[in-house]
C-alpha positions in Angstrom: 0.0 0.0 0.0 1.3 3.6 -1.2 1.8 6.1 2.1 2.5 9.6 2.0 5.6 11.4 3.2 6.1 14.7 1.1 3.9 17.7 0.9 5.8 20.1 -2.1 4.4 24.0 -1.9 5.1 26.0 -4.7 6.4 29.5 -3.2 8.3 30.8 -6.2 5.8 33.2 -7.8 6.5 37.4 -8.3 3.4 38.3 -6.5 2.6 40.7 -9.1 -0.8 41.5 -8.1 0.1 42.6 -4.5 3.1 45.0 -5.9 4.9 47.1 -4.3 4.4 45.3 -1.4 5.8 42.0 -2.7 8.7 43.3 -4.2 10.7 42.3 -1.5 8.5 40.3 0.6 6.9 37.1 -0.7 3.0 37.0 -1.1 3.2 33.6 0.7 4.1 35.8 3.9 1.5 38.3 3.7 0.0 37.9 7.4 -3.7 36.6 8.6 -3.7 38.5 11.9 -0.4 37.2 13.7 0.6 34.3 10.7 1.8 34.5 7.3 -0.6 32.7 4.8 2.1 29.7 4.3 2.1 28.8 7.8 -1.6 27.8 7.5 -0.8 25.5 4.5 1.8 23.6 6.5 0.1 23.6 9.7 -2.7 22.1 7.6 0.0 19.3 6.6 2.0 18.6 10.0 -2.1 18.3 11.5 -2.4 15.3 8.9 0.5 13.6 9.6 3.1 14.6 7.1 6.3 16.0 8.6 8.5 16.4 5.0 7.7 20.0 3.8 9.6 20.5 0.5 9.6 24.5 -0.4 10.1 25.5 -4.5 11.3 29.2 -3.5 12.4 32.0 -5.7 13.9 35.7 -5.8 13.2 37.2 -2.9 11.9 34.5 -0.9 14.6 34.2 1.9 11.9 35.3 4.1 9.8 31.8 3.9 13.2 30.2 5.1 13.8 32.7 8.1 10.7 32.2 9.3 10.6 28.8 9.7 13.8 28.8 10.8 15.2 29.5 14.3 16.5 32.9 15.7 18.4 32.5 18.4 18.6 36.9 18.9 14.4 37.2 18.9 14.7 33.9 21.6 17.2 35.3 23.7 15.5 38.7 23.9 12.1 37.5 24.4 13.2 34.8 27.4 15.3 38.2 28.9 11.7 39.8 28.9 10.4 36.8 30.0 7.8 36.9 27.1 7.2 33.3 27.6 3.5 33.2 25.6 5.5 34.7 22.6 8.8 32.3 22.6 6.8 29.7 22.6 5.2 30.4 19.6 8.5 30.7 17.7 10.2 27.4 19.1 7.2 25.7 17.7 7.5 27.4 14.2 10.7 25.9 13.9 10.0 22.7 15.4 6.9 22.1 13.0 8.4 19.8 10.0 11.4 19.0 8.6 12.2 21.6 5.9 13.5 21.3 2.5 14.6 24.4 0.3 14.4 23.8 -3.5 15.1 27.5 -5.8 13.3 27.7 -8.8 15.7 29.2 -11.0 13.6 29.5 -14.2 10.3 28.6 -16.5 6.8 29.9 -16.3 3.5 28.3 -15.3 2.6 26.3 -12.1 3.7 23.1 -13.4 7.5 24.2 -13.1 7.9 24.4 -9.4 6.1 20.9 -9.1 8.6 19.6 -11.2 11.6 21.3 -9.5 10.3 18.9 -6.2 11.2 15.7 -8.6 14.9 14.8 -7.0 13.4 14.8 -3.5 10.0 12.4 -4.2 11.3 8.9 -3.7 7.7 8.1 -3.0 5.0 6.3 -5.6 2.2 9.4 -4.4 3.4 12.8 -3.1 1.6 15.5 -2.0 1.0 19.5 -3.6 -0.8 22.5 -1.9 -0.2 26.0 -3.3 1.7 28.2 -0.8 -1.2 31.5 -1.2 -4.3 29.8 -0.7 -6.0 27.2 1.8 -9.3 25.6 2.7 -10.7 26.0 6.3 -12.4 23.1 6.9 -13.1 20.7 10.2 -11.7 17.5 9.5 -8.9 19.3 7.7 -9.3 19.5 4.3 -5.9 17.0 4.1 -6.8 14.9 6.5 -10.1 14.1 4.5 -7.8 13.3 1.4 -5.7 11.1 3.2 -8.6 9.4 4.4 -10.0 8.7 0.4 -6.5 8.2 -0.2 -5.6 5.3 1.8 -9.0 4.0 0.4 -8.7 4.0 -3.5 -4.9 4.6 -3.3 -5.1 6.8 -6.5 -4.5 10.5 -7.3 -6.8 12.7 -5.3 -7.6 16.8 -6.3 -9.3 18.1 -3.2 -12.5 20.0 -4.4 -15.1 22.8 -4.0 -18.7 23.8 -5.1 -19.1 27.0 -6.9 -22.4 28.4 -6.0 -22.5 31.7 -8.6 -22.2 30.9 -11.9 -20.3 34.2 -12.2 -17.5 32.6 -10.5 -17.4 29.5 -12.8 -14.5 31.3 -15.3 -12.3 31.6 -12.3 -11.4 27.9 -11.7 -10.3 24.6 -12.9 -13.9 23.2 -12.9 -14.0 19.0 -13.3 -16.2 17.1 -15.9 -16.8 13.9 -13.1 -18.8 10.8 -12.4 -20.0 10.1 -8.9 -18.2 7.4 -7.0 -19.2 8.0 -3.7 -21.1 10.3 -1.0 -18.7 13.3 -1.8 -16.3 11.5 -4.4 -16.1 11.8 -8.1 -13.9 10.4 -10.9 -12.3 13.0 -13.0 -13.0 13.0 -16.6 -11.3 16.1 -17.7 -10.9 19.3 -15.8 -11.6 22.7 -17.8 -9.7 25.8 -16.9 -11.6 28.7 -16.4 -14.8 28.1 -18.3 -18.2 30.1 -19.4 -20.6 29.2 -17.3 -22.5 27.9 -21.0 -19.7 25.4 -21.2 -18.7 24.5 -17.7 -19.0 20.7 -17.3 -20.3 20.9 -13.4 -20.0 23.4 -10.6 -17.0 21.3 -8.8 -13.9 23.1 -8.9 -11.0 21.4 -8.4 -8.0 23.2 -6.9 -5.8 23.9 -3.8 -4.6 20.6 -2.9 -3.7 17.4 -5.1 -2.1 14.1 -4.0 -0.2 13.1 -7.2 1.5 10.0 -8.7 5.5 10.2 -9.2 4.3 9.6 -13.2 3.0 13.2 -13.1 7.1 14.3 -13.7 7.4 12.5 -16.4 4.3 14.0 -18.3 5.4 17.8 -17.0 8.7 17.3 -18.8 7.3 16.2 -21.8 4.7 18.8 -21.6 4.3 21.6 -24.5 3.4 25.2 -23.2 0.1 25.6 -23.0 -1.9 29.3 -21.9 0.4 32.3 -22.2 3.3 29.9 -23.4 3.7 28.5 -19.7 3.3 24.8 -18.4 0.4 24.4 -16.5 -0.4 21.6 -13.9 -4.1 20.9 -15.0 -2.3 20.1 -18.3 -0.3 17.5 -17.1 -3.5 15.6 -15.3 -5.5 15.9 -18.1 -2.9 14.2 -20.4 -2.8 11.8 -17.5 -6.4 10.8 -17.2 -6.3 10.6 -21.1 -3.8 7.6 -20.1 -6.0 5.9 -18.4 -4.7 6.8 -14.4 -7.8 7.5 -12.4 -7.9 10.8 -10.9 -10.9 11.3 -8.4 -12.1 14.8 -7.0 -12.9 14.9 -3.4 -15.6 17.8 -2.6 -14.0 18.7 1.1 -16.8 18.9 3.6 -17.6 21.3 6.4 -15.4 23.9 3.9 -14.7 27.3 3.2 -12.3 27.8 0.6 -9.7 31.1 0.9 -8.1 32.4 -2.0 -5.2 34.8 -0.4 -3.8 35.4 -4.1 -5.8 38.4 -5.1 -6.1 41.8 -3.1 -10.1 41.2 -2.4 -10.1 37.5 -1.7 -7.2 38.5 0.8 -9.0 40.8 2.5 -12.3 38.9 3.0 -9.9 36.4 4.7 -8.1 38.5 7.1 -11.5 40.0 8.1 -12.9 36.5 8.4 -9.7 35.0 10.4 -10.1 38.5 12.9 -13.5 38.1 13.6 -13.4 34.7 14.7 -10.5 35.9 17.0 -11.0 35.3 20.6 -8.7 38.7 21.5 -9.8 41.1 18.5 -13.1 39.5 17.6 -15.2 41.3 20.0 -13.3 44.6 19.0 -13.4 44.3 15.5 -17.0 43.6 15.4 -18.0 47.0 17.5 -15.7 48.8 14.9 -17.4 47.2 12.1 -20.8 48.5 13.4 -20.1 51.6 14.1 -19.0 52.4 10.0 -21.6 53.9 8.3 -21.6 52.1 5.0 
């Protein structure tokens, strides 16, 4: 029976849409309240079990490797001021996984950094979740995969329902055949379709457990939209092979999309709200604008 051991997060994008302020600081580390986005994503690994983070980094992402790492000046000072609450919280950071570092040094599309991840996998199935995005949900949205994983022991694409058409042309929505309560086979997934066109309302995004075979069909992959390699490419030609890819609609789920400016916003107010110092606060504030 195949396990799982690696989780690979693609960090390696410019951030253009958050400029100026990602010109120095990766998007990934944009904060939600008191943590930067990626530390969701891996918290949302380490709580399913996997311990092996692999990183695909990029210009100006020494940032994602500082923070997890240890600094021994921020511990001292804080046990001098015998901030105890807060040094905890960075000796865990660093004690979350076992981190590995891979730079990106070139090639567009989302398919590259997934590929740059090959000479670590020694595994038959490895894990991807994209470093800017996450879904809440309660199992954890992982944990549920992991669950359907060790079931049908085959590729897994976590998925969501899209309840406004109007959103349809914004994600990689699957053509599918029920399996299960909340599973489905892939048949193909189209990116980004009309709403006249789209094959279902089940987008299928965020999180995939992938086959080691996946490599093989990314390097032999011709540029697809905007002359880039594209991950939903890669499975596509993959289910054409035959290899069953099933989507699994995440229960109990809200997905967050931290990539654009609006979709990050609705999340920080989201995460603040439901937090037990500021909540209370926030929620005053909120009433008292006159919108």
């Amino acid at each position: 029976m195949a396990s799982l051991k690696k989780v690979v997060i693609p960090a390696a994008g410019l951030g253009t849409r958050f400029l100026p302020q990602t010109k120095a600081m990766p998007k990934e580390m944009l904060p939600i309240i008191d943590k930067p986005v990626i530390q969701y994503v891996v918290e949302e690994a380490v709580a399913a079990g996997l311990k092996d983070i692999v990183i695909i980094t990029g210009l100006s992402k020494r940032a994602i490797e500082d923070h997890f790492d240890r600094n021994k000046e921020l511990e001292n000072h804080l046990k001098e001021k015998g901030k105890t609450e807060e040094l905890d919280l960075c000796l865990k950071i660093s004690s979350l996984a076992n981190f590995i570092y891979i730079r990106q040094r070139e090639g567009y599309g989302n398919a590259i950094p997934v590929l740059c991840a090959k000479p670590v996998i020694e595994e038959d199935f490895f894990v991807v979740m994209w470093g800017d995005e996450f879904i809440y949900a309660e199992p954890p949205r992982l944990t549920q995969m992991i669950a359907a994983f060790e079931k049908y022991q085959t590729a897994i694409i976590s998925a969501v329902r899209i309840e406004s058409e109007d959103n349809l042309s914004r994600y990689g929505i699957a053509d599918i055949e029920k399996v299960a309560d909340n599973l489905y086979q892939i048949k193909k997934i189209v990116e980004k379709p009309m709403p006249a066109v789209a094959p279902s309302n089940l987008a299928t995004h965020g999180a995939y457990i992938l086959p080691f075979k996946i490599f093989e069909v990314i390097e032999k992959l011709e540029p697809g939209r905007d002359g880039e390699l594209w991950l939903i490419d890669a499975i596509n030609k993959l289910i054409e092979t035959g290899f069953p890819f099933y989507a699994l609609e995440i229960q109990n789920a809200r997905y967050y999309d931290t990539g654009n400016k609006i979709e990050y916003l609705k999340t920080v107010i989201d995460f603040a709200l439901s937090h037990p110092k500021i909540g209370p606060e926030l929620k005053k504030y909120l009433k008292s604008l006159k919108l």
